[in-house]
N, C-alpha and C positions, 0 to 999 in steps of 0.2 A: 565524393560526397553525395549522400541519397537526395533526393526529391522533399524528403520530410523537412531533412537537416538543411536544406539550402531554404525550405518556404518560412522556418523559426527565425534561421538568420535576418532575413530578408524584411517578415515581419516586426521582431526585436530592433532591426537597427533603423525600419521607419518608425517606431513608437521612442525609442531612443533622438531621432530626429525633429521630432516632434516637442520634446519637452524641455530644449530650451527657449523656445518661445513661448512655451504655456508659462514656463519660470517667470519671463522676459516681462507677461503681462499681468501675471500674480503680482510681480514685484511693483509697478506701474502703480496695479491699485492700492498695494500697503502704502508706499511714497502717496497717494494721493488723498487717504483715510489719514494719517501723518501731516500732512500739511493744511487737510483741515480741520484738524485738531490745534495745530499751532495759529493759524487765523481765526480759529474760534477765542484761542485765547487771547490773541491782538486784538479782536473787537472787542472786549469789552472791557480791557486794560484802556484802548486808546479811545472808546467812549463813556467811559465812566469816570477816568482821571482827567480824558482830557478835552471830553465833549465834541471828538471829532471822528466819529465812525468810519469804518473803511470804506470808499465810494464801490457799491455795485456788490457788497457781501452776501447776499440773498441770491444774486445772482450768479455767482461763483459759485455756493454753494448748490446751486439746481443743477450746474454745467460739468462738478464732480461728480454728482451719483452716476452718472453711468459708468465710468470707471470704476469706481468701487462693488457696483452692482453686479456686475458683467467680463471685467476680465480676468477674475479669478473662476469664472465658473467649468473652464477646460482642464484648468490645476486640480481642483475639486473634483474634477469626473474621473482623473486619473487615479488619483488616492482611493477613488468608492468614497470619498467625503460629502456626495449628496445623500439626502435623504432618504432611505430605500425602504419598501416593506416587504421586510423578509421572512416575516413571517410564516409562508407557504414554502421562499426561495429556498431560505435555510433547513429545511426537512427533506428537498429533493437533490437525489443524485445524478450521476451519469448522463445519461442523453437527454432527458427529461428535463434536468436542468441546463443545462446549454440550449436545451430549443427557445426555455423560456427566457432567458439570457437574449435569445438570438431576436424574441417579439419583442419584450422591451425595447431592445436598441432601435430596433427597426421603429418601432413609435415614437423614440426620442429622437432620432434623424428625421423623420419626418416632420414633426414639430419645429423642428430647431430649421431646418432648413425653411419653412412658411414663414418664421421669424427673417430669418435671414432677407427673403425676397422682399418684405414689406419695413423694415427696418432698413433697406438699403433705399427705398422708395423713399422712405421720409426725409433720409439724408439726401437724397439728390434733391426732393423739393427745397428745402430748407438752405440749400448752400445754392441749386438758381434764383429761388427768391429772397434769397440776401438776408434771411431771418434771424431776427435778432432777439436777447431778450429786452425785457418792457423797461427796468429803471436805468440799470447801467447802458445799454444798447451793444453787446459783449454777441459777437456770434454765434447761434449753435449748432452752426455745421459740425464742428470740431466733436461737439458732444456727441453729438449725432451719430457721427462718423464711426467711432468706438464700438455702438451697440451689433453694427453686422459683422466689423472683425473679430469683436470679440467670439461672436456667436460663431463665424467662419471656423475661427480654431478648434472649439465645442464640438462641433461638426466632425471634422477632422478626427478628434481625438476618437471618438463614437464610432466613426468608419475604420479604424485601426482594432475597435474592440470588437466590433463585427466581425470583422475577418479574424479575429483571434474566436468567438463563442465557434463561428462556423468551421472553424477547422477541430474543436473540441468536439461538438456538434458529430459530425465526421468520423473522429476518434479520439473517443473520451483519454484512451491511454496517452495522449501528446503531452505534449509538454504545454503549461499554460503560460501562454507568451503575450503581453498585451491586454491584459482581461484587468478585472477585479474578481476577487475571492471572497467567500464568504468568510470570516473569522471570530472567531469568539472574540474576549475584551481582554483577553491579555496578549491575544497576537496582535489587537488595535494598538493597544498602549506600546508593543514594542515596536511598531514598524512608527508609530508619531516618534515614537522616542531616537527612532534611526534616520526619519525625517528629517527632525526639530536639529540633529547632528550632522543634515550635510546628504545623508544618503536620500538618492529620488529612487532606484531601480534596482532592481535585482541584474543579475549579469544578461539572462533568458530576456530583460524585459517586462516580466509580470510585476504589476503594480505592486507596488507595498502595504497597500489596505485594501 
């Protein structure tokens, strides 16, 4: 087996490793946008008929967004389901675009990781100083806690697509293993569609949007 063919493997099957914990944490935040939807509609059934609000709802609801915020954001990087402008991306080929492939990542790993550092600081303040929130007194270490793993995994995923531009980078001829591709709107609609049915990956690994 070549050199090339053992570094796709290799590559493919940590990006393949990787995504069922992005799943793991996607799903976390839909169950959590789900059940504050169902408490949304318990408070006002149980304070409108029955005059007795759910104790601490406001502050459940602040201790949610960061789940919902944040752990779907490394399922989204794999898809290319963030916001991109591609306007320039989408006109350039070849090495030209894998280099610039290669600076964005490299600026979104760097960002994310600064996050990481100082979102991991707040958690550790907040769970040694016992922080609580103000009405219900409900912890927010737990919240907390969430915003650097989610972002750890973000991370993670980013460094998998690095080493996937830098080896395109390299040689454009390779196989795209780990990346996101540029695509028009009816390769989008069919890879959601392959999605929405179950499919995350192609066999190689390259994302499906």
């Amino acid at each position: 087996m070549s050199d090339s063919t053992d570094s796709n493997g290799a590559l493919a099957g940590a990006s393949r490793a990787l995504e069922p914990l992005e799943n793991a944490a996607n799903m976390v935040a839909a169950v959590a946008i789900l059940l504050l939807m169902v408490l949304g509609v318990a408070q006002i059934i149980l304070r409108t008929a029955f005059n007795t609000p759910i104790t601490g709802y406001i502050d459940l609801v602040e201790l949610s967004m960061a789940s919902m915020a944040f752990l779907g954001a490394a399922y989204c990087q794999r898809l290319g389901a963030h916001i991109r402008m591609e306007l320039l991306v989408g006109r350039v080929r070849g090495r030209n675009l894998w280099a610039m492939e290669v600076f964005g990542t490299l600026v979104a790993m760097f960002i994310i990781g600064v996050l990481i550092w100082y979102s991991a600081g707040h958690f550790w303040r907040s769970y040694t100083l016992g922080d609580t929130t103000i009405d219900a007194e409900f912890p927010v270490w737990p919240s907390k806690l969430i915003v650097p793993i989610a972002f750890t995994i973000w991370w993670l995923r980013l460094a998998l697509q690095l080493f996937g531009y830098l080896r395109l980078f390299l040689d454009p001829s390779k196989a795209k293993v780990a990346v996101v591709t540029v695509k028009d709107v009816a390769e989008q609609a069919q890879d959601e569609i392959h999605e929405a049915t179950g499919g995350v990956s192609t066999d190689d690994g390259e994302s499906r949007t």
